[in-house]
Each structure stands twice: as C-alpha cells, then as structure tokens.
C-alpha positions as CSV (number, residue, x, y, z in Angstrom):
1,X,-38.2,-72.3,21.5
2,X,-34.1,-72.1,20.5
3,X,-32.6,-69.0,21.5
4,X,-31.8,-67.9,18.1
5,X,-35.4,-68.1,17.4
6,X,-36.6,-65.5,19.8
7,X,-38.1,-62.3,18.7
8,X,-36.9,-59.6,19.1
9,X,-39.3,-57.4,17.5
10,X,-39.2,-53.6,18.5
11,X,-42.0,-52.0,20.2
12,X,-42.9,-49.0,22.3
13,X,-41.3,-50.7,25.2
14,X,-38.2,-51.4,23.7
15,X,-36.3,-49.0,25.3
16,X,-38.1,-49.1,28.4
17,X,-38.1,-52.7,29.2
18,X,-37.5,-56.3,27.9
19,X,-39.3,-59.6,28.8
20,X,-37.6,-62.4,30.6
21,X,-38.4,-65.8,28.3
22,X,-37.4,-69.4,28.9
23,X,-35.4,-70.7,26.1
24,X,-33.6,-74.2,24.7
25,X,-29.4,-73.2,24.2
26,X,-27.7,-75.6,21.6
27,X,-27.7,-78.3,24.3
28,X,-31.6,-78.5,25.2
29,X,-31.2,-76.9,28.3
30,X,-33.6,-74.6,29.2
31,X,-32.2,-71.0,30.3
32,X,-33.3,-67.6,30.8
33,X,-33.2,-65.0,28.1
34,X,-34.0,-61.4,27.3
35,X,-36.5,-60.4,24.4
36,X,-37.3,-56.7,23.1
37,X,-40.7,-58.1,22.0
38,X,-42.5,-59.6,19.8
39,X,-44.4,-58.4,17.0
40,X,-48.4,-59.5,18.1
41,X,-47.9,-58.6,21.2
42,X,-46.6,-54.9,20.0
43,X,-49.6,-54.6,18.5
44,X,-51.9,-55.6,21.1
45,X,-49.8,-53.2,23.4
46,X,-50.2,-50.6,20.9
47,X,-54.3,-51.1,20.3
48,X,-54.5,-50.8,24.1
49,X,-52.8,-47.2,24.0
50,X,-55.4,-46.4,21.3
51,X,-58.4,-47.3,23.3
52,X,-57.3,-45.6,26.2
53,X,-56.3,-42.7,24.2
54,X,-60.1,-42.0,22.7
55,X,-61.9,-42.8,26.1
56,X,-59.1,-39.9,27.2
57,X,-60.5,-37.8,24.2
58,X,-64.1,-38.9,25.0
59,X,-64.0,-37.8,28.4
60,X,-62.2,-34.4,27.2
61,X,-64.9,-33.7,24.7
62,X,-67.6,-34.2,27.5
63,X,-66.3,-32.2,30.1
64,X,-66.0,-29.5,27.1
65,X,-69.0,-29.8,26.3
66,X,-70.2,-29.4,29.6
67,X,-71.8,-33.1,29.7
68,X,-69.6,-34.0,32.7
69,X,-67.3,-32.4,35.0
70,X,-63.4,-32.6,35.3
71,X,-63.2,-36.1,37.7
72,X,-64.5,-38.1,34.3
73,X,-61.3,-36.7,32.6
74,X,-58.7,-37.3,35.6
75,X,-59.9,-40.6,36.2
76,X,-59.5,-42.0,32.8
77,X,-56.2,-40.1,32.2
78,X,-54.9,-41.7,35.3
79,X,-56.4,-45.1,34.2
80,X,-58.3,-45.4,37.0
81,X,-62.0,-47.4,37.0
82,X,-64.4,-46.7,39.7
83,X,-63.3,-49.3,41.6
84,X,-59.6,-47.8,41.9
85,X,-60.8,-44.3,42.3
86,X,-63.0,-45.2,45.3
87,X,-60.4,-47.5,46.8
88,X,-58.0,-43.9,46.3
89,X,-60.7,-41.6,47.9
90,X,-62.7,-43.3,50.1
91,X,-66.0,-42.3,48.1
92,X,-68.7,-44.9,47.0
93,X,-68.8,-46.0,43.3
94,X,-72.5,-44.1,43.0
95,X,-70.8,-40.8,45.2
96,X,-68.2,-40.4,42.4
97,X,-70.8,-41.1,39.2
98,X,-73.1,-38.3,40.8
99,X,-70.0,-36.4,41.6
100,X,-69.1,-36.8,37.5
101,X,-72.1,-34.5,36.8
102,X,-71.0,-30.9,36.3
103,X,-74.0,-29.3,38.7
104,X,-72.8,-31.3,41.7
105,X,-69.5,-31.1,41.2
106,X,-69.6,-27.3,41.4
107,X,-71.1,-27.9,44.6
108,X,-68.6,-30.1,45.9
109,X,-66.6,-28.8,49.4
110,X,-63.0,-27.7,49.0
111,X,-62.8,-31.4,51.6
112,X,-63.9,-33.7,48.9
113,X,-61.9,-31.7,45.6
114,X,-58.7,-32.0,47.9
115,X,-59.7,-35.6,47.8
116,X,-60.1,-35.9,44.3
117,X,-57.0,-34.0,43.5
118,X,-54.8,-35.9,45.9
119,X,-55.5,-38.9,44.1
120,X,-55.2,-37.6,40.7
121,X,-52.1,-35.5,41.7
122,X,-52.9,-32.1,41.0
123,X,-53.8,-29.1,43.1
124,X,-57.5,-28.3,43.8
125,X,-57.5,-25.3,41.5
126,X,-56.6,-27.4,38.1
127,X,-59.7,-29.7,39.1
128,X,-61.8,-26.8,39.2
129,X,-60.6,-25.0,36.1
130,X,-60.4,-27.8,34.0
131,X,-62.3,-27.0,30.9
132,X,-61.1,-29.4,28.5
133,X,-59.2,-27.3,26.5
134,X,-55.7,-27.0,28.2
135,X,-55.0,-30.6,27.6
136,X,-51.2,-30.4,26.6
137,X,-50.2,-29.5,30.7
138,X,-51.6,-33.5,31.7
139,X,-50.6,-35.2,28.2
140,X,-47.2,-34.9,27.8
C-alpha cells in the first residue's frame, strides 16, 4: 500500500494508540508508518466492546437476581475466562463454577474471598456486598 493511501480512520483508540504498518514511499521502498486506524477494524473493535458490555450486564442482572453470586460479575468485568481466573487464584475451573452459586459462595472462608478479591482488585467486603446494583463504583 502507498503511504498516502493509509487510513487513517478514527476510532476509540485513536487517542490511545496507533498501529505500526509497512508502507511503499514514492520510491517503492518499503518503510514503517503510523495509522490511527482503519474503519473495519473500528468496527470490529467496537462490536467486541458491545459483547463484552451485555455479558457485563448479563452477569449484573444475575447476581441481582440472586441467580449467581458476585465472582460471575468480577470475572467478566475483569475479562477474565475460567481459565485466567484459576491461573490468578489457584482454584479448579469446577471450584470457581460451584463457587459462582450464591449458597456456596456465602459459605466461602474469609481465605478463599481474599483470593477472589486479590485477583479482581477489590477488598473482601465489595465481594460480599456486591448486589448488582452499585455498578457505577467498577464501570467508570
């Protein structure tokens, strides 16, 4: 692609950070050269952010609800699968979807919440009185 072709679309990362791309000068040399983004990929990037932002909502909803407890909500908020979230805690994939269920969790020792809260960066006390409504305090 000719340098004077490159897009330079905005997008949410525009001001954060731009992408290095490999581009012809006037004399069909190849050289390095900064982009704000492109347009498609903007999108995509901006898709992504929806999806994560209703499995966030999801996860709110149930631990409202009372369907499953506060480590459902953390987890997807720090966009963390079960695989990271062991690897960050030490506890078995099956440990952590048992410990998703509001009656165990209750039950959990202060040991394995300062786990949990360690890894999601708050203090044992916001775990536990997470209800799903004071959602603006993680969000912003």
């Amino acid at each position: 692609m000719k340098k004077d072709k490159l897009p330079q679309d905005p997008s949410a990362l525009n001001k954060v950070t731009r992408e290095v791309c490999y581009v012809k000068d006037d004399g069909s040399k190849y050289e390095q050269s900064l982009s704000t983004g492109w347009k498609v990929k903007a999108d995509a990037l901006d898709e992504a952010w929806k999806e994560i932002n209703r499995r966030i909502e999801d996860a709110r909803i149930a631990v409202e609800k009372g369907e499953k407890s506060p480590v459902l909500f953390f987890m997807e908020l720090n966009l963390m699968d079960f695989p990271t979230l062991s690897g960050y805690t030490g506890f078995w994939k099956f440990s952590i979807k048992r410990h998703m269920k509001p009656k165990v969790f209750r039950k959990l020792s202060e040991k394995k919440l300062g786990i949990y809260a360690k890894a999601f960066k708050i203090s044992i006390d916001e775990l536990k009185s997470f209800d799903g409504k004071n959602i603006d305090k993680y969000t912003k």
